[in-house]
C-alpha positions in Angstrom: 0.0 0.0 0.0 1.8 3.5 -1.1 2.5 5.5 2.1 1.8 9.4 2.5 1.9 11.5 5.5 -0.8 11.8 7.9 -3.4 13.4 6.3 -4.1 17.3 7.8 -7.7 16.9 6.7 -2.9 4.3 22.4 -0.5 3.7 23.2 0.3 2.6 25.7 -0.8 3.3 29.5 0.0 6.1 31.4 3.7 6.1 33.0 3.2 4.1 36.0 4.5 5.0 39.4 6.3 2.0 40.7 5.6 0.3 43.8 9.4 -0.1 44.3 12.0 2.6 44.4 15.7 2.2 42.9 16.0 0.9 39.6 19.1 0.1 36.7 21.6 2.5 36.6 22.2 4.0 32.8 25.3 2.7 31.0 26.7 4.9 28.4 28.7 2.6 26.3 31.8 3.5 24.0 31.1 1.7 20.7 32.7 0.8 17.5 32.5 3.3 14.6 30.0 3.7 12.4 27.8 6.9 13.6 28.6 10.0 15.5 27.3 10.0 18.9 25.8 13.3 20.2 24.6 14.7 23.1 23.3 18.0 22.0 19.5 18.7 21.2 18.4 19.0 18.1 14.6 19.9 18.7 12.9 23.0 18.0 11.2 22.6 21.9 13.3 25.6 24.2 12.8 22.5 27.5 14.4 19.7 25.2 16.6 17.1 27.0 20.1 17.1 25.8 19.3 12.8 25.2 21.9 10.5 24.4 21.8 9.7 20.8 23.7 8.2 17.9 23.7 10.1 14.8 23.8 7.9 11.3 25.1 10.2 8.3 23.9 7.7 6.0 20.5 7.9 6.9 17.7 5.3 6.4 16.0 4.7 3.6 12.3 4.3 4.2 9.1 2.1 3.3 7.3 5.1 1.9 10.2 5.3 -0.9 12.2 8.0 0.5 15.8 8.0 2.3 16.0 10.5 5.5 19.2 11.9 6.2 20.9 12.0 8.4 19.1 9.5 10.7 18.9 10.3 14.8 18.4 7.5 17.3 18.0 8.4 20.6 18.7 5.4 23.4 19.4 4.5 26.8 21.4 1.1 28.2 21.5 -0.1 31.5 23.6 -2.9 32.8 27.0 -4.2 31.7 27.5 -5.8 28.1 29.5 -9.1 28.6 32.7 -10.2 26.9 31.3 -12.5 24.5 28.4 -9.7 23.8 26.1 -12.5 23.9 23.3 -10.8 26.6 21.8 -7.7 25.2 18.3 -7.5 25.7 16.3 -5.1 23.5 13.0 -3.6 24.4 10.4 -1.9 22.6 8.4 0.9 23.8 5.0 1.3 22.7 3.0 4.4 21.1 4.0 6.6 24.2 6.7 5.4 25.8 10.4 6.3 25.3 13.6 5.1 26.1 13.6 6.2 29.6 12.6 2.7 30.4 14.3 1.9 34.1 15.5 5.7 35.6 13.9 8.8 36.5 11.9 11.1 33.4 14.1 13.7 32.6 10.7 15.6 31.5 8.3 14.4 34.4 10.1 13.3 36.9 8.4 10.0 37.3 9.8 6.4 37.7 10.9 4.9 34.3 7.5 3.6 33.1 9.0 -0.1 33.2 11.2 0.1 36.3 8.9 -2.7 37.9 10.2 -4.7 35.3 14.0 -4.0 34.7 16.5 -3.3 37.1 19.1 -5.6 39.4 17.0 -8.7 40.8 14.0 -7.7 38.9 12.8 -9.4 36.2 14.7 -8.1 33.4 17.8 -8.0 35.4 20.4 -5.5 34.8 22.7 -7.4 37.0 22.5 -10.2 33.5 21.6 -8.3 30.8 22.6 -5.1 28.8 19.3 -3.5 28.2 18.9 -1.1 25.2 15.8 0.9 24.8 15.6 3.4 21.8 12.6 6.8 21.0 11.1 4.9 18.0 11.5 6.6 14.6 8.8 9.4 14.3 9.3 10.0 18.3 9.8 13.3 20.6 12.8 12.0 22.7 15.4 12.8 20.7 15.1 10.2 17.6 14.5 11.9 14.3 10.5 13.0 13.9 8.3 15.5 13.2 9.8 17.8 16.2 13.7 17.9 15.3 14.8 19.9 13.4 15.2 19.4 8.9 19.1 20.3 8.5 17.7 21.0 4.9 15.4 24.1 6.0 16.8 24.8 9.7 13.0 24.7 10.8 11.3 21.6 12.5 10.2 18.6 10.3 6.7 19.2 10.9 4.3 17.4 8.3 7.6 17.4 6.0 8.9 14.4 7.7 8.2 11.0 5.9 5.8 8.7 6.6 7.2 5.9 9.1 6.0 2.4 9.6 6.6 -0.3 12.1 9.6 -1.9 9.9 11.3 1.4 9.9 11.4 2.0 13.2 12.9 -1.6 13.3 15.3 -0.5 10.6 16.9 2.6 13.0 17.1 0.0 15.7 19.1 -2.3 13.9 21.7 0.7 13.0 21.9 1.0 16.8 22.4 -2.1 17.8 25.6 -2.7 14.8 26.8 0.1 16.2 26.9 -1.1 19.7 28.7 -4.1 18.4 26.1 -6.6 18.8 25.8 -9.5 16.3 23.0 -10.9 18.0 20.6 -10.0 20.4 19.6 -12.3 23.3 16.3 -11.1 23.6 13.3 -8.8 21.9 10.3 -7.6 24.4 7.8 -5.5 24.3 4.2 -4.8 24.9 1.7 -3.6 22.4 3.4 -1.5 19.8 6.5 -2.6 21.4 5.0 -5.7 20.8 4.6 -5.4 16.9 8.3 -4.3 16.8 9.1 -7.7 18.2 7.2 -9.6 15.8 8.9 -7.4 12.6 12.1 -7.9 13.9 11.8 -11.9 14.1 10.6 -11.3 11.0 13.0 -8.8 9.0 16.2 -10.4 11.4 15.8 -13.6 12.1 19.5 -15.0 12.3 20.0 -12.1 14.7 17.4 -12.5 17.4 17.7 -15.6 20.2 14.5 -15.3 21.8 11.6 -12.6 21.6 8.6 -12.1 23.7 5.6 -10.1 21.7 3.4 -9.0 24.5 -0.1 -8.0 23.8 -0.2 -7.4 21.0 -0.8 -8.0 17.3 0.9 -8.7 13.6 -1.8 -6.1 12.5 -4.3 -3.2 13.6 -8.0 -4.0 13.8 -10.3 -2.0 12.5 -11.8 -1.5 15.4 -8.1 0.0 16.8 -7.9 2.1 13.4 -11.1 3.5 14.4 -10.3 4.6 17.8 -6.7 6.0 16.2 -8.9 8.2 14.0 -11.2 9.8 16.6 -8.0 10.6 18.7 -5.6 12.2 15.4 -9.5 14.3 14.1 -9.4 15.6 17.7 -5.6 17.2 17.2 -6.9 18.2 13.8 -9.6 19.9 15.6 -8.1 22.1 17.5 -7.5 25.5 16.3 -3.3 25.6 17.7 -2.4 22.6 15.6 -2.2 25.1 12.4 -1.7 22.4 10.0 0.9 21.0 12.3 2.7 24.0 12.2 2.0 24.9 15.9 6.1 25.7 17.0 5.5 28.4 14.2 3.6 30.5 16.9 4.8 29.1 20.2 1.7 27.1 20.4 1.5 23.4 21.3 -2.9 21.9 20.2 -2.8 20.7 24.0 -7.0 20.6 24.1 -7.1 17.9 21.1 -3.8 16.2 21.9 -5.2 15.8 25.6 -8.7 14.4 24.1 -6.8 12.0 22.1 -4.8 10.7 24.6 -8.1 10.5 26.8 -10.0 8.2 24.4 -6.7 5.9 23.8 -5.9 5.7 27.3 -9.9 4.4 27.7 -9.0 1.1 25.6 -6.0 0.8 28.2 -8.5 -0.5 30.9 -11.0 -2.9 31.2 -14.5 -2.2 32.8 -13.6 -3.8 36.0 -10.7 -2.0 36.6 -12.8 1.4 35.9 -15.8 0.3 38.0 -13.2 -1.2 40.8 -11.0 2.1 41.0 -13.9 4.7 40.4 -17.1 3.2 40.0 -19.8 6.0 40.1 -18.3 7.6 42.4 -18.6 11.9 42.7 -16.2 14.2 43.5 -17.9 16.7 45.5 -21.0 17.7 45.9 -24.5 16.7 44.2 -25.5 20.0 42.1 -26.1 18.7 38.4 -24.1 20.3 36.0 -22.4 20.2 32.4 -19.2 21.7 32.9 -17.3 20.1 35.6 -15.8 17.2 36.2 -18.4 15.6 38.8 -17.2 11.8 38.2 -14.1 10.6 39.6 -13.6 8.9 36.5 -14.1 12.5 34.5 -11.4 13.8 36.7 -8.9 10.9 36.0 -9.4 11.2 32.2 -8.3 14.8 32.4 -6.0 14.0 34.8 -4.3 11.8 32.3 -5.2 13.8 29.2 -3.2 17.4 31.1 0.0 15.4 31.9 0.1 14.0 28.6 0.4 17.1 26.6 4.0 18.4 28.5 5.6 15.4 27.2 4.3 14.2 23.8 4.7 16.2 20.9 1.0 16.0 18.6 2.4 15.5 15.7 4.5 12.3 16.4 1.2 11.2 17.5 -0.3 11.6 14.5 2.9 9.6 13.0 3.2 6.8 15.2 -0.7 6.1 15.6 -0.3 5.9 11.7 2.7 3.8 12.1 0.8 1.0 14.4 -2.2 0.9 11.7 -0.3 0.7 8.7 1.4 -2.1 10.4 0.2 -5.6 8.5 3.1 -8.6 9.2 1.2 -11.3 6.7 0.9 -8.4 4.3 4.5 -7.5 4.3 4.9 -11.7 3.1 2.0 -12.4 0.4 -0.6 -12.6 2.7 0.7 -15.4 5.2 1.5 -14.9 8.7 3.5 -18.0 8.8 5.6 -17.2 6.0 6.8 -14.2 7.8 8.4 -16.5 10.2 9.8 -19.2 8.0 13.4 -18.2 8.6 13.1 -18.1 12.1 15.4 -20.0 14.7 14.2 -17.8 18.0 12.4 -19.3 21.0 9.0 -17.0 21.3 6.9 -16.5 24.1 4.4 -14.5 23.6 1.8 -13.2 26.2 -1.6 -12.1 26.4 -3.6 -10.7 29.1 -7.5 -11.7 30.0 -9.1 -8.6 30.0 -7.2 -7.0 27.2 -9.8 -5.7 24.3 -7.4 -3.5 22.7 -5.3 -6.8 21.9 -7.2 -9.6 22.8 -5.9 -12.9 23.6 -7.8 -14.1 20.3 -5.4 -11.7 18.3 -2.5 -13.1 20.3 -3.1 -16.5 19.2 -3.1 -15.7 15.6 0.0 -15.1 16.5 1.0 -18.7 18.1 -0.9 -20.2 15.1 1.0 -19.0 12.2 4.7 -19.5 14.5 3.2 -23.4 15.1 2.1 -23.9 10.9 5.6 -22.8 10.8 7.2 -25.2 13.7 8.7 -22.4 15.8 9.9 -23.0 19.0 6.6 -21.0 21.0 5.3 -20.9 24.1 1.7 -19.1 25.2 0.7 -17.7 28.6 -2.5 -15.7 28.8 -2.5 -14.0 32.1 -5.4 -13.7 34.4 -5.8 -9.9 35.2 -8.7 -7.6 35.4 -6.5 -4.8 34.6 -6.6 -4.8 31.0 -4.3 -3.9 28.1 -2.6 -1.9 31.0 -1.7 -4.7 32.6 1.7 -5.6 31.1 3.2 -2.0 32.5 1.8 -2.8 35.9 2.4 -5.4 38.9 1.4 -8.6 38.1 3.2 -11.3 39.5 1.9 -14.0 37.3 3.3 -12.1 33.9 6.7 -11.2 35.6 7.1 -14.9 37.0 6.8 -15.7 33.0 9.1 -13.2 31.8 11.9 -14.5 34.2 11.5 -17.8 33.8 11.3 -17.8 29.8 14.8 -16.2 30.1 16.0 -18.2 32.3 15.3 -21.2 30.2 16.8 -19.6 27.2 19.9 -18.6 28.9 20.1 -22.8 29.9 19.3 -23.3 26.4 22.6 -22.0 25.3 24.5 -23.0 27.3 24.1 -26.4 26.7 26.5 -28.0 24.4 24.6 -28.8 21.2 23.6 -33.0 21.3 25.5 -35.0 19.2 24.0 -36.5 16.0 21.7 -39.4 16.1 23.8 -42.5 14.7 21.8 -44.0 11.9 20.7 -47.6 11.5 22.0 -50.1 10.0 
C-alpha cells in the first residue's frame, strides 16, 4: 500500500509510578564506529533534553520510498554488556513510551514507566543483561520526527517528515544495535506497539534475534483499533493551535485535542472492572447537576491523564506513530501469510496475552501462536489472568513477571548447553 503522511484533513498506558523505588543505573557505552554520537538537542522545543543519541550520516532509507538523512536515534542502556556480547536485551516501547525505560523522566520526573520490570534482581535484570531501549523513529525524545529539526530548511520537520512504519522503526534499531557491536541480540520484548516491533524484527532479522517475547499485542491493527486511532488524530486536527501541524511556528502546542486524544486511547488501556473497581460512580464533591465540571471521579482521572500528557508528547508524532501501528500488517509484508513471515526463524518466542485485554485480545494473540506453530517455531503461550486490561503488562502482576523470568531463564540454559550429538543411523 503506497504511504503518505498523515493526512491534515494508544499507546500505551499512562507512565506508572512504581511500587518499588531504585531501579538500573544507565550505561553509556563506547562503541565501535559507524555513527557519530551526540549529546546535544536538536529539537525546536526551548525545554528539550540534551538525550543521548547516535547520529547515522547515512541515513535510512524508508518504506514510503524516501531515504532520511541524516538518521537520529535516541537510546538509553543499562547494565554491563559481557565479553562474548552474547546478553543484550532489546526492548520496545509502545505508542508513548520512550527510552527512559528503568531511571527517573528527565521531563516528568516520574519512575521509568517499566522500572517494575528492569532493574538488578528484577525481572529483566540489569545485574544479566545489557538492556537497550531506543525513542522509536517518528518519536519526541530525541530520535528523528516531526519535532527535530530538517538540517535541509533549519526549521522543524513538521508534516515534511516522511511517513514511518513499524519496519522502519525496526530498521533505526538495527543501525543502533551494529553500532553497539552486537551481532545478536539475546532477547526482543515489548508490549503492544512494542509488541509489533518484536514480531517485525523476528521477522525482517531472524538469524540475529535468540528469543523474543511479543506482548499484547498484534501482527496487525484491527479495525476496530484504526477507528479509535482516527477519533483521537481528528481531535488534534480539531483544534485551532495545531495550524496544520505548524504549531512551534507560533509558540503554540494543540494541547486541548492532543489531551482528548490521549483521553479516548488511554480508555482502551483499561477494562471495565478495573474502571468500575477504581472509580465506579463515584462523585467528587458535591451533588448539584451540571455540564461543565468534572463531577465523576472517572471525569477527573481522564483529564487528569489527558493534562500530563500534553507536556511530554509532541501531537504530531502522534499523528505519525498512531499511523505507524495501523499501517502495520506482518502477513501483508509476506503475500498474505502470517507463517511465512516466520519461515526463517530459529528464536524461541513467548508470547503473552492478558484476560481482560480488548485493545489486543488474547484471540489476536493467538493468531500469533498459530502461524509460528504452521511454521514449527519454538513457541510458548501464557495468557494471564488480570482484570487490569491492556494496561496490565506495564503494571504489577506477578503471574506475567514470574513468565518473563523464567522464559529467560530457560533460554539462557538453552545456550548454554552444548549442542547434542548426531543421532547414529541404522543399520
Amino acid at each position: 500500500m503506497p504511504l503518505s503522511r498523515p493526512s491534515p484533513e494508544p499507546d500505551e498506558p499512562a507512565l506508572p509510578a512504581s511500587a518499588e523505588k531504585g531501579g538500573a543505573q544507565p550505561l553509556a557505552v563506547a562503541a565501535p564506529a559507524g555513527g557519530e554520537e551526540d549529546s546535544a538537542g536538536g529539537s525546536a522545543d526551548a525545554l528539550d533534553y540534551p538525550h543521548q543519541r547516535i547520529v547515522f550520516p547515512q541515513g535510512l532509507a524508508l518504506d514510503c520510498g524516501v531515504t532520511l538523512a541524516p538518521l537520529t536515534v535516541a537510546y538509553r542502556t543499562y547494565g554491563a554488556l559481557n565479553a562474548t556480547r552474547s546478553n543484550a536485551v532489546l526492548i520496545c516501547h509502545a505508542l508513548t513510551g520512550d527510552q527512559y525505560v528503568a531511571e527517573t523522566h528527565p521531563i516528568t520526573g516520574k519512575p521509568g514507566w517499566w522500572d517494575i520490570m528492569v532493574g538488578p534482581g528484577r525481572p529483566i535484570d540489569t545485574e544479566r543483561y545489557f538492556v537497550i531501549c531506543a525513542n522509536v523513529l517518528g518519536g519526541c525524545m530525541g530520535s528523528s520526527g516531526p519535532k527535530e529539526i530538517n538540517p535541509a530548511t533549519g526549521a522543524p520537520w513538521g508534516l515534511t517528515f516522511p511517513a514511518v512504519t513499524i519496519r522502519d522503526m525496526v530498521r533505526a534499531q538495527k543501525l543502533l544495535v551494529e553500532h553497539l557491536g552486537i551481532e545478536r541480540l539475546f532477547c526482543v520484548i515489548g508490549g503492544s506497539m512494542g509488541g509489533m516491533q518484536v514480531l517485525e524484527w523476528a521477522a525482517t532479522y531472524p538469524e540475529h534475534v535468540v528469543a523474543a517475547i511479543p506482548v499484547a499485542t498484534g501482527a496487525y491493527h484491527s479495525a476496530q483499533n484504526i477507528a479509535f486511532h482516527e477519533v483521537g488524530r481528528q481531535a488534534i486536527h480539531a483544534d485551532p493551535d495545531w495550524m496544520s501541524g505548524e504549531y512551534w511556528r507560533q509558540g503554540v502546542v494543540p494541547a486541548r485535542g492532543l489531551a482528548v486524544a490521549r483521553m479516548a486511547a488511554h480508555i482502551t488501556y483499561l477494562s471495565e472492572e478495573a474502571l468500575t473497581r477504581k472509580f465506579g460512580r463515584r462523585l467528587r464533591s458535591g451533588e448539584a447537576l451540571t455540564y461543565l465540571d468534572d463531577i465523576f471521579e472517572v471525569e477527573s482521572y481522564l483529564r487528569y491523564q489527558g493534562s500530563t500528557f500534553v507536556r511530554r508528547f509532541d501531537a504530531n508524532s502522534y499523528l505519525y506513530i498512531t499511523r505507524a501501528m495501523d499501517y502495520f500488517d506482518l502477513a501483508a509484508e509476506h503475500g498474505g501469510s502470517l507463517a511465512a513471515a516466520f519461515r526463517r526463524t530459529s528464536a524461541r518466542f513467548c508470547v503473552v496475552s492478558f484476560s481482560s485485554d480488548w485493545l489486543f485480545p488474547t484471540a489476536t494473540n493467538r493468531e500469533v501462536v498459530q502461524a509460528l506453530n504452521a511454521c514449527a517455531a519454538n513457541v510458548s503461550f501464557v495468557e494471564i489472568a488480570s482484570d487490569k486490561g491492556h494496561d496490565a503488562f506495564l503494571l504489577d502482576e506477578p503471574d506475567f513477571h514470574a513468565t518473563i523470568r523464567g522464559f529467560l531463564a530457560a533460554c539462557e540454559a538453552a545456550l548454554s548447553r552444548p549442542p547434542r550429538p548426531p543421532r547414529a543411523r541404522a543399520g
